[in-house]
C-alpha positions in Angstrom: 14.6 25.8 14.9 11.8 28.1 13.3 14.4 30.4 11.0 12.5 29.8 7.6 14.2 30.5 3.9 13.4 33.4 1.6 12.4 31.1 -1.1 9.9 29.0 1.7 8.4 32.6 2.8 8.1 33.7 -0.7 6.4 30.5 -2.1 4.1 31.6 0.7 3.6 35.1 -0.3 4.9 36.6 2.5 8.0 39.3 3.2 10.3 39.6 6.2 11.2 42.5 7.7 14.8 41.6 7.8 17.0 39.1 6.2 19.7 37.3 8.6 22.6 37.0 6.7 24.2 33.7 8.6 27.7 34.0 7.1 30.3 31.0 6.3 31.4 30.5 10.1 27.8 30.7 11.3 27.0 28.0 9.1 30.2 25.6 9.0 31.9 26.0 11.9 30.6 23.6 14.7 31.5 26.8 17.5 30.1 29.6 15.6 26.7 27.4 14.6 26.1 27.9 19.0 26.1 31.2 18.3 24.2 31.2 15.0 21.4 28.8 17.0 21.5 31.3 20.6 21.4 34.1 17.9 18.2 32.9 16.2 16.5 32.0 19.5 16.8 36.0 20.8 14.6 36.7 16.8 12.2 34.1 18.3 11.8 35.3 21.0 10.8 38.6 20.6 8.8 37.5 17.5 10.8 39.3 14.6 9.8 38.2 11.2 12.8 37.1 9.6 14.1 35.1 7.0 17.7 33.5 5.7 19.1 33.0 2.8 20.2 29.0 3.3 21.6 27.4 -0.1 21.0 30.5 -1.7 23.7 32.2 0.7 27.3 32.3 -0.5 30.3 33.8 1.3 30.2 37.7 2.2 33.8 38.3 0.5 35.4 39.5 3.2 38.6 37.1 3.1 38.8 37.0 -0.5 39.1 40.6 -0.4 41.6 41.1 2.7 43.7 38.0 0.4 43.7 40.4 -2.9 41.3 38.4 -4.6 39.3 41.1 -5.6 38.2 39.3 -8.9 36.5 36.5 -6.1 35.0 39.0 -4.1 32.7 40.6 -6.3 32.1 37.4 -7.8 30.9 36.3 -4.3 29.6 40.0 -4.0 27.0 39.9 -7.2 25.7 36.7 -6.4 24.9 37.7 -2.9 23.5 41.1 -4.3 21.3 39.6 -6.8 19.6 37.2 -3.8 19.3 40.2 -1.9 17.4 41.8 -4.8 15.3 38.9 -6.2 13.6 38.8 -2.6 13.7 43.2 -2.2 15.9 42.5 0.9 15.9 46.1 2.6 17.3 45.7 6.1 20.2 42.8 7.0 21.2 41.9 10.5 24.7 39.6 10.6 26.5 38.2 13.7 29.7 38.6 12.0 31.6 41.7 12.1 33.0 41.5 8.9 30.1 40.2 6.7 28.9 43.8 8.6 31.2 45.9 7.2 31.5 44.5 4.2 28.0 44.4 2.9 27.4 47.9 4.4 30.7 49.6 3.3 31.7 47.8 0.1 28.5 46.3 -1.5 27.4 49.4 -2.5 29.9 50.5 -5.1 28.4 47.0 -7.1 25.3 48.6 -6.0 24.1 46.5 -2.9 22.2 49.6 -0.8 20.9 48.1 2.1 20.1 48.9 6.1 23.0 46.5 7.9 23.1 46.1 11.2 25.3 44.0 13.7 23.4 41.3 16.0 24.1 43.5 19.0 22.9 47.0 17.5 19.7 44.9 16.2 19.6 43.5 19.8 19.7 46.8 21.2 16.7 47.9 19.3 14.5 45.0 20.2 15.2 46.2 23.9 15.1 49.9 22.9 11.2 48.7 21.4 10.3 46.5 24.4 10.1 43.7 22.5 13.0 41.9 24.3 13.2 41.5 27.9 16.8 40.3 29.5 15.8 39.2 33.1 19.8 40.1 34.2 20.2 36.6 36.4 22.3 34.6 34.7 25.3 36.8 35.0 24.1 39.1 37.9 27.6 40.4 39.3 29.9 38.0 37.5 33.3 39.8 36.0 33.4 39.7 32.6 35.9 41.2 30.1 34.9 42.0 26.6 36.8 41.8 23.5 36.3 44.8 20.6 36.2 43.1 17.1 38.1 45.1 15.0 35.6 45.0 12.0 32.8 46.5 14.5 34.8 48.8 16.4 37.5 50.4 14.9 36.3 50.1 11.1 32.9 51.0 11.6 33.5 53.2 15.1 30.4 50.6 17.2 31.5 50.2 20.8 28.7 51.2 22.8 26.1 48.1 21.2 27.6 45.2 22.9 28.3 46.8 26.0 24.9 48.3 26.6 23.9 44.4 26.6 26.1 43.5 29.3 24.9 46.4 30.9 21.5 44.6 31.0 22.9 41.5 32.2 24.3 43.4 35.1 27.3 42.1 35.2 30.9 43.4 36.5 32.5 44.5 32.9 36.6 44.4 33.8 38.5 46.3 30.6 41.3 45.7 29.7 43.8 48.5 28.8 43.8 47.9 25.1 40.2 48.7 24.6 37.9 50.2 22.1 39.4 51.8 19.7 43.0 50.6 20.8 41.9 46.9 21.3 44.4 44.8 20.1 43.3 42.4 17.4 42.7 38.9 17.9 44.9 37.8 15.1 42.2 36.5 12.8 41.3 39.6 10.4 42.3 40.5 7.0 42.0 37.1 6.0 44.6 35.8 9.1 42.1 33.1 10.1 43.1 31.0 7.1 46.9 31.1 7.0 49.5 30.4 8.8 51.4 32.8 11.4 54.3 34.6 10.1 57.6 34.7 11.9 57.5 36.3 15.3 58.0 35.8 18.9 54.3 34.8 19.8 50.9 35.3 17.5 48.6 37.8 18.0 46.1 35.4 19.7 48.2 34.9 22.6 49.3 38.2 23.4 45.5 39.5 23.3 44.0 36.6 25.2 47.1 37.5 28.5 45.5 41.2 28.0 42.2 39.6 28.7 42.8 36.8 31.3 45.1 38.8 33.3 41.6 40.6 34.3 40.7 37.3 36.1 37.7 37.5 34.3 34.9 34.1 34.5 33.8 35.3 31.1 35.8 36.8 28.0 32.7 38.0 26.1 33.1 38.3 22.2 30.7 39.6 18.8 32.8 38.0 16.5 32.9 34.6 15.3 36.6 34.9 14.4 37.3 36.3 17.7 35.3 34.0 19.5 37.6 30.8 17.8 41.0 32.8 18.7 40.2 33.7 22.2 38.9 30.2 22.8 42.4 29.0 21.3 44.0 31.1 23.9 42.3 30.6 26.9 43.0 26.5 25.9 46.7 27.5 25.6 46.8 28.7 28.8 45.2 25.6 30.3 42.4 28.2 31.7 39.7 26.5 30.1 38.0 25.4 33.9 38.5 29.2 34.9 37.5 31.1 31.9 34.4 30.6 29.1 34.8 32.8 25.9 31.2 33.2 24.9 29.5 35.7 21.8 26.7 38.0 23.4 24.0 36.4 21.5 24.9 34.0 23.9 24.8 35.6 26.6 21.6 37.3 25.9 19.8 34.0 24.6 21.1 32.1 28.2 19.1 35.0 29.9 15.7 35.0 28.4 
């Protein structure tokens, strides 16, 4: 895939406009590289010049600071800031929600000042531009539900992005009753993803994935890597996985090009 390194761009004397900041999901998890890959082809497409980190990428922080480990996130923090700054990074797009909101909210009290953006508010403004066309086939009229991550909506108030997309796909958006800015979580934040469930009648997972499937939906649509992995979980759970695909928009959007 054409998504060239800082270093390779700069050994060529050349600047991107923005830097996409892949994230530690996007780049391990077999899942979340789909997105990572759909995400990159949308760039492509509409011919952004853009660069990534690659080895010189570490983790965002964002679960060593949910965990208390506040020593390891700036740690993580600095090393990312000082990438950022060797190669005058000025405007970051992420697929993840909560690389998002922590390199925009938190990175600049280690002084990290930079333009962030979400993949669907940067999608938004390649379509705004007219530099993206969705043709609005793929999905013409199918019943889809989406999920609100909690790191894009209710900690940075975003809820209009990824559903102006699905607007453009012309689909049949089905809510669900927790929505928006009372969406219930899917059970991976705060650093959730990587421990095990506490003591309870059911995790989180489950009881947000019945919200969503009790819609009937064919697609529960996600911007959220975490999400995407606990919804996916859920829908297997309920031995839905024939009737139901959990997909990220990027994906969406890249299928419809």
């Amino acid at each position: 895939m054409n998504a060239p390194t800082m270093a390779e761009l700069a050994a060529e004397g050349k600047k991107p406009d923005i830097l996409f900041f892949v994230g530690c999901a996007g780049s391990y998890d077999d899942r979340a590289i789909k997105i990572t890959k759909a995400f990159v082809k949308i760039l492509n497409k509409a011919n952004v010049n853009f660069g990534i980190l690659g080895a010189e990428e570490t983790c965002s922080g964002d679960p060593a600071k949910r965990a208390g480990n506040e020593m390891l996130f700036q740690m993580q923090a600095l090393m990312n800031i000082e990438a950022f700054n060797m190669y005058e990074v000025k405007k970051i797009v992420t697929a993840s929600p909560h690389a998002f909101n922590t390199i925009k909210n938190e990175y600049p009290e280690l002084g990290g000042n930079y333009e962030v953006l979400h993949h669907t508010q940067f999608i938004n403004e390649l379509i705004q531009e007219g530099k993206l066309k969705i043709e609005g086939e793929s999905f013409k009229g199918k019943r889809i539900s989406f999920h609100d991550p909690c790191y894009l909506g209710r900690a940075n108030s975003e809820y209009d992005a990824p559903r102006f997309l699905l607007k453009q796909l012309d689909v049949n958006l089905v809510e669900a009753k927790n929505h928006k800015s009372t969406a219930t979580c899917c059970g991976a934040g705060g650093a959730q993803m990587f421990k095990d469930a506490e003591k309870g009648d059911r995790e989180i997972f489950e009881k947000r994935t019945e919200e969503l499937t009790q819609l009937q939906p064919q697609v529960i649509a996600t911007a959220c890597e975490f999400c995407n992995t606990m919804l996916t979980d859920g829908v297997k759970m309920q031995e839905k996985e024939g009737e139901i695909e959990v997909l990220d928009i990027a994906e969406l959007i890249a299928k419809d090009l």
